[in-house]
N, C-alpha and C positions, 0 to 999 in steps of 0.2 A: 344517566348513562344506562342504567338497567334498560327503562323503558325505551329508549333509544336502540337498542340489542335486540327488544321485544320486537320493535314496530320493525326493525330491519329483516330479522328470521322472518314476521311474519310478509311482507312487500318482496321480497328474493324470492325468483324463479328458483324454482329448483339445482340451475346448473351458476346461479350465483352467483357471485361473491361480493362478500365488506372488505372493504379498506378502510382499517381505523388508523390516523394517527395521531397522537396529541404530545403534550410537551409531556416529559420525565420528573419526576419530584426532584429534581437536582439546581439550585438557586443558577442562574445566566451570568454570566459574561459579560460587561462592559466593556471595550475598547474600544482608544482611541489612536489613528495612524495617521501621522504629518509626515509629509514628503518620503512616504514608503516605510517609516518607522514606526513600530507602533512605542508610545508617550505616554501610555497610559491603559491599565489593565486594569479593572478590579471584579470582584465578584461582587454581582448584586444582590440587594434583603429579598429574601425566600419569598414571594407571594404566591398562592393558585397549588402551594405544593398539597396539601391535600386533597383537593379537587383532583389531581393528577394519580393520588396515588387510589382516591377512589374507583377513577379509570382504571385503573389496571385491573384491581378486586373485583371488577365487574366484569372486566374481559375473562377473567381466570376464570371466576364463578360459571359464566356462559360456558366456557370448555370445558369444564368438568358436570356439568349439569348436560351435558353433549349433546347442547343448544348446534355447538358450533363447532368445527375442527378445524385447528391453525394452518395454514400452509406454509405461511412461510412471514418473517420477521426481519425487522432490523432495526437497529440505534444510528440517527445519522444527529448531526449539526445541520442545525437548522440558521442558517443567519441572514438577519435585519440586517441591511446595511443603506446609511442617510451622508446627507453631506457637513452635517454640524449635530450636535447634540439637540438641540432645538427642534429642529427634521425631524429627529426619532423622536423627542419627546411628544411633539404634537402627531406623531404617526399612533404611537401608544397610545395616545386619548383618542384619535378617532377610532381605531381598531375594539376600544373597548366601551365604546359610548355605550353600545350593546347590552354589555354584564347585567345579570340579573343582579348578582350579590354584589351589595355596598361595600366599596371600597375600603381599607385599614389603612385610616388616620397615622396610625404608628406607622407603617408601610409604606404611605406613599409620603413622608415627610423622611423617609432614608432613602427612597429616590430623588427625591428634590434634591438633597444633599447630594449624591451621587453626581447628578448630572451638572451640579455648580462645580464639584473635585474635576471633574470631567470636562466642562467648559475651559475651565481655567487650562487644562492641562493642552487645551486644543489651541489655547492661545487666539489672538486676534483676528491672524488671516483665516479666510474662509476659503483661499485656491489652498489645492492638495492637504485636505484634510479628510479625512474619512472615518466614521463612525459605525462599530460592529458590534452587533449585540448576537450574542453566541448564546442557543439556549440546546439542550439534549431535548431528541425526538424520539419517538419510537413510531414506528408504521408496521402493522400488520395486517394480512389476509387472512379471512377467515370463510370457509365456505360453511352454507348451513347444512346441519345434518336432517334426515329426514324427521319427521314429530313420532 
């Protein structure tokens, strides 16, 4: 992320701007909604939360090093939304074929688990079900200051 802050200060016009946003060190949301109810709620195991919170330390670090100056923020929900648990889980593996960093064994075997609580809870039919994965964002602008 630092270098990413570098190459961006140094690539921005003068009149500028970054827009960063990334997920929040805060563990997502699972739910599941059948015929408009939601059936099924949990909170998912923590993954990425470091990573998240080195983003921050790195955006702060840039403002105070008055790389950069804020203009303006916010926290919104951000949500995944599939037609079955499956959906989503295979949406998650393609989204993250990518990752540099190897996956946690530990981590992603309480997903597994999660998304079987989860199946189960969505039950058989596949008309009027819907699947929501609720995670905390943050988005901010940043315009560069001069060197």
């Amino acid at each position: 992320m630092v270098h990413a802050l570098a190459d961006a200060r140094r690539l921005l016009k003068p009149a500028g701007l970054l827009v960063d946003i990334h997920p929040l060190a805060v563990p997502p949301v699972l739910a599941v909604h059948r015929e408009g109810r939601c059936v099924f709620s949990e909170v998912c195991p923590s993954q990425g939360a470091e990573a998240y919170r080195q983003a921050d330390r790195a955006l702060d670090e840039a403002i105070q090093r008055q790389e950069f100056a804020p203009e303006q923020g916010t926290v919104f929900d951000f949500l995944t939304h599939a037609p079955s648990v499956t959906a989503l889980d295979d949406h998650l593996t393609a989204t993250s074929a990518f990752d540099q960093e190897p996956g946690d064994p530990e981590a992603e075997m309480l997903w597994a688990e999660l998304f079987k609580r989860a199946d189960g809870a969505a039950g058989a039919r596949t008309s009027d079900v819907e699947v929501i994965l609720l995670e905390k964002a943050r988005m901010t602008t940043l315009r560069p200051l001069p060197w």
